[in-house]
C-alpha atoms as one frame of an Amber mdcrd trajectory, in Angstrom:
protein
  36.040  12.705  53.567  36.294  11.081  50.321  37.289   7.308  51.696  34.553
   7.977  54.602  32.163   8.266  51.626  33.472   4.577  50.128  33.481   2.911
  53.568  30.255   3.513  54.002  29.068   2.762  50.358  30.895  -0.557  51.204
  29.411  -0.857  54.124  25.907  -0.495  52.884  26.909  -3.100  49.675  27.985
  -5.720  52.568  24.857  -5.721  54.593  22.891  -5.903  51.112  24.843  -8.986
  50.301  24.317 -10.463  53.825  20.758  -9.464  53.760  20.235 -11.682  49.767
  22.215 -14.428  51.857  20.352 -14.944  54.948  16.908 -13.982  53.145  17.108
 -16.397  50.267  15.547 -19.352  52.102  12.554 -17.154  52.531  12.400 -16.134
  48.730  12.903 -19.663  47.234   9.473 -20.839  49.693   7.872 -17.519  48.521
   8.730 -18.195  44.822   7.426 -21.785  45.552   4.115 -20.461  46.812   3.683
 -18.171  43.792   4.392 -21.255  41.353   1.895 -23.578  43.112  -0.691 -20.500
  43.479  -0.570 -19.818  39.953  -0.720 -23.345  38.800  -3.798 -24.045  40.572
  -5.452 -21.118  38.994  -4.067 -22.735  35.587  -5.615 -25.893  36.267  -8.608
 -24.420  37.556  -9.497 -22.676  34.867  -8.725 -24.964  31.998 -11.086 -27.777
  34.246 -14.115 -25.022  33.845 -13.079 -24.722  29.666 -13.963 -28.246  29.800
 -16.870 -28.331  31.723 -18.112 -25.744  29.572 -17.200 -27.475  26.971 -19.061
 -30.322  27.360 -21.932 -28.912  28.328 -21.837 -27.245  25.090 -21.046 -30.109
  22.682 -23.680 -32.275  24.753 -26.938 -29.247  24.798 -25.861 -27.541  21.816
 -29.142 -27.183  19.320 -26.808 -27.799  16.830 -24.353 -30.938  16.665 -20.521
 -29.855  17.051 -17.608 -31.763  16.963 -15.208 -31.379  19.310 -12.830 -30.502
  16.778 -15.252 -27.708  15.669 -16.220 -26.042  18.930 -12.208 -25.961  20.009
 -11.820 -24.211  16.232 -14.891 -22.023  17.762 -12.973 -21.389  21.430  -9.946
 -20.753  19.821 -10.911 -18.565  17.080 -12.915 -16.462  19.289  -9.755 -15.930
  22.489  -7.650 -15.229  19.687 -10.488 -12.497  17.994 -10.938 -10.805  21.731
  -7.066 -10.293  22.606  -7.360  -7.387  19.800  -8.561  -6.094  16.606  -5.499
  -7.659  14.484  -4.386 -11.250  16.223  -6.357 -14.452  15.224  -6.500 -18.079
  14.650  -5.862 -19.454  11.092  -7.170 -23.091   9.878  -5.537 -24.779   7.200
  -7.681 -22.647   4.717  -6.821 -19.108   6.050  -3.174 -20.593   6.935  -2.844
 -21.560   3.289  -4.293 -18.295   2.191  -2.293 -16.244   4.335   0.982 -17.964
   2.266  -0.093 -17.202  -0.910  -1.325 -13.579  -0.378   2.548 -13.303   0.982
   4.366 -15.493  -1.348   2.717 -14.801  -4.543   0.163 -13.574  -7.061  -2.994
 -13.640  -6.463  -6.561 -12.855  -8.166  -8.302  -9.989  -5.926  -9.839  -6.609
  -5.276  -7.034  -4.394  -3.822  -8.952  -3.090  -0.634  -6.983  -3.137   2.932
 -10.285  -3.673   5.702 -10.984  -3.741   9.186 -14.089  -4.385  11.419 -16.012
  -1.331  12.803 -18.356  -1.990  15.534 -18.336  -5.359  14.258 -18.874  -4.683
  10.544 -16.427  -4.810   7.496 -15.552  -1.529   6.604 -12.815  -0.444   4.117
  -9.574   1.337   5.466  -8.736   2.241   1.991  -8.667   1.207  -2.188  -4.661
   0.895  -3.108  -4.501   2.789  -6.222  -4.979   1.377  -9.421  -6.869  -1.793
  -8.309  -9.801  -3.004  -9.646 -11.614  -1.809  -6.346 -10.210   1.397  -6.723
 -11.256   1.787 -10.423 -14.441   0.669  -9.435 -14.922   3.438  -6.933 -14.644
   1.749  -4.053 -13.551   4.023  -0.791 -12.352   4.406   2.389 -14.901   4.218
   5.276 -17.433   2.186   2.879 -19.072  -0.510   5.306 -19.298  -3.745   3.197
 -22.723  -5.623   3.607 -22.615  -7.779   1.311 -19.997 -10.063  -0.745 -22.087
 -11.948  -3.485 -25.031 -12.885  -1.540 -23.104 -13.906   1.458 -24.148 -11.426
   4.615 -20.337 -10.129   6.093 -22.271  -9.558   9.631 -21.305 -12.856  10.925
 -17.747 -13.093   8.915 -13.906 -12.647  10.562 -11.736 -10.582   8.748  -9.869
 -13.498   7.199 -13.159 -15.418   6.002 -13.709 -11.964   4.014 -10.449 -11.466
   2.754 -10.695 -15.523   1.794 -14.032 -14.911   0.139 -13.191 -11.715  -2.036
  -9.449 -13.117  -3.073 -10.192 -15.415  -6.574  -9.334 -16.210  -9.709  -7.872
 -13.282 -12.039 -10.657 -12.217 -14.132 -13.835 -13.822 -12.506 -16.705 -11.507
 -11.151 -17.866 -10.269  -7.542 -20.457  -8.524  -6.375 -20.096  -6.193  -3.340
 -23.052  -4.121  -1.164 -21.811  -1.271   0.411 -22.967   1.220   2.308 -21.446
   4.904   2.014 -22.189   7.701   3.981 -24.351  10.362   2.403 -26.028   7.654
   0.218 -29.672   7.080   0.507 -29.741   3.226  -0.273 -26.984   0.501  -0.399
 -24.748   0.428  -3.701 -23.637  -2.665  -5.149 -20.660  -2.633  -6.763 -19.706
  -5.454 -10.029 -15.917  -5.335 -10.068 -13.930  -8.012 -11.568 -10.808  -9.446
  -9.928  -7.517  -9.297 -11.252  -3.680 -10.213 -10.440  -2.965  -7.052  -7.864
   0.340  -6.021  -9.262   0.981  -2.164  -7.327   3.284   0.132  -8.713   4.790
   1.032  -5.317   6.476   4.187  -6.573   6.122   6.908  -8.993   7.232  10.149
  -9.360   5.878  13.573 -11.258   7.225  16.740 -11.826   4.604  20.253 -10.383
   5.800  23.650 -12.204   9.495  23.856 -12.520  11.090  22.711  -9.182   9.281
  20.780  -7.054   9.601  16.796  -6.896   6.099  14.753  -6.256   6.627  11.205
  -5.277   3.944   9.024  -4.252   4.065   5.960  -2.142   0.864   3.552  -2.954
   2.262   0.683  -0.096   5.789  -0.163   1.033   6.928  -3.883  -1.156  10.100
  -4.414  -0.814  11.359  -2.258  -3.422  10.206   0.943  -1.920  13.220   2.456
  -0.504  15.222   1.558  -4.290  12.862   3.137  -6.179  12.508   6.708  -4.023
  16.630   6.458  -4.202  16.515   6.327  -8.040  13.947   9.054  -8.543  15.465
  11.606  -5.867  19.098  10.844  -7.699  17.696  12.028 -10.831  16.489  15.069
  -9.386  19.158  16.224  -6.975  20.091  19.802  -7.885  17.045  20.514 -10.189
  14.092  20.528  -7.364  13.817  23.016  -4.622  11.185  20.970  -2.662   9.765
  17.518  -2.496   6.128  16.778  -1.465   5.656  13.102  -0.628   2.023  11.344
  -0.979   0.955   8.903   1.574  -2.496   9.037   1.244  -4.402   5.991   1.442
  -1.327   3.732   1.966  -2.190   1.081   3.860   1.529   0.097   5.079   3.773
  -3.074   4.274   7.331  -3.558   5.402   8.983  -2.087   8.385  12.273  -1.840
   7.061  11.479  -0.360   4.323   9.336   2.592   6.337  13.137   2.442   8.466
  14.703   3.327   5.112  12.431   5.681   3.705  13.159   7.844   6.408  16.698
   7.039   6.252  16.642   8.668   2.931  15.832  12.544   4.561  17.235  12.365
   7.870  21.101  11.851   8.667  21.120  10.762  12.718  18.402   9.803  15.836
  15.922   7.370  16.198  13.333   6.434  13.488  11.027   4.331  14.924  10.928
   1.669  18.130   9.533  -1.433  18.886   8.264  -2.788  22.684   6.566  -5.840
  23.564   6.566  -8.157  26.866   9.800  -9.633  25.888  12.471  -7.764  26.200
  13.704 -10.046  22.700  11.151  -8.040  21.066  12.312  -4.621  21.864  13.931
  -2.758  18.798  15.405   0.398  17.788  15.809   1.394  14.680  18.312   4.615
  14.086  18.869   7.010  10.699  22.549   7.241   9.480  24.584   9.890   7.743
  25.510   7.304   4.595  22.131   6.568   4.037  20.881  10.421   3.696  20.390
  12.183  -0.035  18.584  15.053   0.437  18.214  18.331   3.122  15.869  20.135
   0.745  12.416  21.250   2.265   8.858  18.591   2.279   5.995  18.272   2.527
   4.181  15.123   3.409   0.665  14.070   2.641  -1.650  11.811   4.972  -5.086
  10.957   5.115  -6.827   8.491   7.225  -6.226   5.677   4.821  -2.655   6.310
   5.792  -1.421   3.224   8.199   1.366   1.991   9.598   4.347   1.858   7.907
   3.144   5.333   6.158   2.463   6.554  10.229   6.187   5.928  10.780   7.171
   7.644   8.120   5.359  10.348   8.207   5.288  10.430  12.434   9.326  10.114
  12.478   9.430  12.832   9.549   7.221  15.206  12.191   9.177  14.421  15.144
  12.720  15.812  13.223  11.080  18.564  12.271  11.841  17.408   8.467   8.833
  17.799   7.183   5.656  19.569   7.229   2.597  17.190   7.850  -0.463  17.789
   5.837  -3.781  16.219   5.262  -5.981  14.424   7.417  -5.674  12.397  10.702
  -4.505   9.051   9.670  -5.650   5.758  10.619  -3.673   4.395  13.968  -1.903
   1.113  13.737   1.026   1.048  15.729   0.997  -2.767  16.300   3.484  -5.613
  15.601   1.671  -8.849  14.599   3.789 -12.115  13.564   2.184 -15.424  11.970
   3.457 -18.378  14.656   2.757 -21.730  13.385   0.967 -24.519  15.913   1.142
 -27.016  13.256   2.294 -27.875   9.094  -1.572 -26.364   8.566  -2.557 -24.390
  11.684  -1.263 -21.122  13.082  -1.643 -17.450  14.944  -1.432 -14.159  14.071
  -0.441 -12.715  17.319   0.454  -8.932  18.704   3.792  -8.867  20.338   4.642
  -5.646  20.275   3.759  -1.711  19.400   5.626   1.048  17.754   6.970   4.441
  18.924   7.956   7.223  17.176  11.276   9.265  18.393   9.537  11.184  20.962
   8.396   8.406  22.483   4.135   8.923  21.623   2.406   5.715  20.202   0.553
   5.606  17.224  -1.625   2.453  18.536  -5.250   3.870  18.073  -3.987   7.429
  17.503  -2.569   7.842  14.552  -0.380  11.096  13.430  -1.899  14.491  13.717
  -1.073  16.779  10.748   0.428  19.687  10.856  -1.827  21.414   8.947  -5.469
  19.963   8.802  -6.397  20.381   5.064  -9.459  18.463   3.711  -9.804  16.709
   0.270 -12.099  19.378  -1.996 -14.994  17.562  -2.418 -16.701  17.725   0.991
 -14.843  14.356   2.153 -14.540  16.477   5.232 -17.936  15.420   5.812 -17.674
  11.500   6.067 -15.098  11.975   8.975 -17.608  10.229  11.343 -17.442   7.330
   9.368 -13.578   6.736   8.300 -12.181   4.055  10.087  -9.825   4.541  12.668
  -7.787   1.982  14.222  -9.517   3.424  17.625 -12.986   2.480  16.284 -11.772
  -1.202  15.675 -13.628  -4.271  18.137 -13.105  -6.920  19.516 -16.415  -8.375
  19.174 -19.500  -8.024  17.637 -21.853  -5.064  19.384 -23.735  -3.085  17.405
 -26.076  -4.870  14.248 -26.858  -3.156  10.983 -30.146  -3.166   9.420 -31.058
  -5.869   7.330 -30.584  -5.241   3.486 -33.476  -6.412   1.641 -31.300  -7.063
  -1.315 -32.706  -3.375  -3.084 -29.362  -2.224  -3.175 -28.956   0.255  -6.597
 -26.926  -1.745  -8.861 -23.965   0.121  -9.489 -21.531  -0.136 -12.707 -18.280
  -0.174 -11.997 -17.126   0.807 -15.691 -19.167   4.475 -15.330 -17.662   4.554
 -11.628 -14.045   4.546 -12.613 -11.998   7.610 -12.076 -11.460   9.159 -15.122
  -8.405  11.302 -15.406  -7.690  13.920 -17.855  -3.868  13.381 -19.525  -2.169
  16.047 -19.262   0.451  17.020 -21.972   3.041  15.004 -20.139   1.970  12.233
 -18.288   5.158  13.461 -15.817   3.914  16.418 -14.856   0.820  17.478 -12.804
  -1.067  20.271 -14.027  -3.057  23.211 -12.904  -5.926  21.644 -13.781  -5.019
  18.622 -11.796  -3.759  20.786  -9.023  -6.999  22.709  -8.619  -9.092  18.994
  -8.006  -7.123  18.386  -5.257  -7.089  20.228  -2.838  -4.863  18.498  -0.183
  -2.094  19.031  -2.762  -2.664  22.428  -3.646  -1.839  23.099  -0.327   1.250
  21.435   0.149   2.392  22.967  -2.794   1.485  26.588  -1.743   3.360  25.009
   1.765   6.237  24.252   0.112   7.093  27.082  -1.334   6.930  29.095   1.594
   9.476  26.746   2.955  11.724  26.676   0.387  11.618  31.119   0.711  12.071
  30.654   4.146  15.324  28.116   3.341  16.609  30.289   1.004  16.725  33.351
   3.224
């Protein structure tokens, strides 16, 4: 019975080969077909571009170069494909390598458009915009003088970056305000300290994350070295941190989980699908956590966090977080020109995206004072456009002047600047709760 069972597999392999043979005459003039259909649509198409186009440059109100309205057509395909690819000139290209290369004079605010106006995903910590109050879900109006309703992303970003030390002047709008607040912050070199840790009661281990640099995944290492054996728990803070480096997200988990899949990558080349895997050698720590999210929390911190859930490592707390789950890469069309293009999107081990998403606590837990309430107007990767299609009002320029230096978060020092306090504990809420979290886990370890 057995060889029946191969003759016949043979069998059906032989006819399949035959069939390939005597059919691939009719597949090479199908293929053929498909080739010449498709490249008449190409052609087609790109002869209407250029009828359009010279309609355009020849009716236009306004005089255009050619060189200006194929800036125009290209900036605006590349602005439609999705809410994070577009086209950079020489001046954004040129920005874009110093804001990755370098220092450079700024605010310290990650944004994103919002039914086509520039709203703030979130302050990172210790900026100048965050000392000046600045926070997440705040639409910005205004920079200077200059209206932001007709601005890309990139002009913003190109417009608020500056000289260290030199003024700006930013009109917000916040939810819950009456009138538009303008905010007087002055820039500065944004140096972030990535990493710091603090000690709550006798044995639990805070560490907070402000963005993953490429010293992340060292500087965890060091602090959970110094504290293996002494902590019972760790509670990690991910709130408001806007991302940065994917290997470093890759290693953060690394750090807490000892085998499986972290975090993959798809796109429409196969080149661009990646896996990347936890391993026992890179693993320090078993104890329980807690982690901490909010909805300025954004990709790399979704990875984290979103592996962390899927393992069942860690507990999830906070707040819905923001929902980028996108790959973007700069490609270069010239020495001065390039793209920021999507090619691909994350997934978490179980396979769910985070692309306009994000990670779903575990436990919903709201900051204390009523941020609950300005839910509606967070930005979420979900909310982002691809083209302009809703309008503010006009701002008459009445916006309350607003002083940065009274604004600034004042914090109380506790005896230690190490350790977080009751006090401290009790104004915010989010980590009062992981806390009280945490220690159930670590009971429920330790029976």
């Amino acid at each position: 019975m057995k060889n029946k069972r191969f003759m016949v597999m043979g069998f059906l392999s032989t006819v399949a080969v035959v069939s390939l043979t005597f059919s691939s005459t009719l597949f090479a003039k199908a293929n053929d077909h498909d080739n010449t259909t498709v490249e008449t649509s190409r052609l087609q198409s790109l002869a209407q571009f250029t009828k359009v186009l010279g309609i355009v440059e020849r009716y236009n109100v306004d005089k255009l170069t050619i060189e200006e309205l194929m800036e125009k057509a290209m900036q605006g395909m590349m602005s439609n494909l999705d809410a994070h690819s577009s086209y950079l000139n020489d001046k954004s290209f040129e920005s874009m390598k110093v804001q990755t290369s370098g220092e450079f004079g700024g605010l310290g605010i990650t944004v994103g458009m919002k039914d086509g106006a520039l709203t703030v995903i979130s302050p990172i910590e210790g900026t100048p915009a965050d000392k000046a109050g600045m926070e997440p879900g705040d639409i910005i109006l205004k920079i200077n003088d200059e209206s932001t309703l007709s601005m890309t992303i990139d002009d913003a970003v190109g417009i608020m970056r500056g000289k260290p030390k030199t003024p700006i002047k930013i009109t917000i709008v916040r939810k819950g305000a009456p009138e538009p607040i303008v905010i007087n912050i002055i820039r500065d070199i944004i140096k972030i300290q990535s990493v710091y840790a603090k000690q709550i009661g006798k044995d639990i281990l805070y560490v907070r994350v402000t963005s993953f640099d490429q010293k992340v995944v060292k500087d965890v290492q060091k602090e959970l070295k110094k504290h293996i054996g002494h902590d019972k728990g760790i509670i990690l803070d991910l709130r408001n941190n806007p991302g940065g480096l994917l290997d470093q997200a890759v290693g953060l988990v690394d750090l807490f989980v000892d085998e499986g899949e972290i975090v993959s990558q798809k796109g429409r080349d196969e080149s661009e699908n990646k896996n990347y895997s936890a391993t026992k050698s890179g693993t320090i720590t078993d104890i329980p956590m807690v982690v901490l999210v909010n909805g300025g929390s954004a990709s790399a911190s979704e990875i984290v966090s979103g592996a962390l859930q899927d393992h069942k490592r860690a507990i999830i707390v906070g707040e819905n977080t923001f929902g980028k789950g996108s790959v973007q890469v700069i490609l270069p069309i010239s020495e001065k020109e390039a793209i920021k293009l999507t090619i691909a999107r994350y997934y978490l081990p179980s396979g769910r995206t985070i692309q306009a998403v994000g990670v779903t606590p575990d436990i919903i837990v709201h900051p204390a004072e009523c941020k609950s309430q300005q839910n509606d107007f967070t930005l979420k990767e979900a909310d982002l456009k691809k083209h302009l299609t809703v309008e503010l009002d006009k701002v008459n320029g009445n916006g309350k002047e607003h002083n940065s230096t009274k604004k600034v978060k004042t914090k109380k020092k506790s005896d230690d600047k190490n350790i977080i306090s009751e006090q401290q504990l009790v104004k915010d809420n989010q980590l009062k709760d992981a806390v009280s979290i945490l220690k159930a886990l670590t009971i429920v370890k330790g029976n």
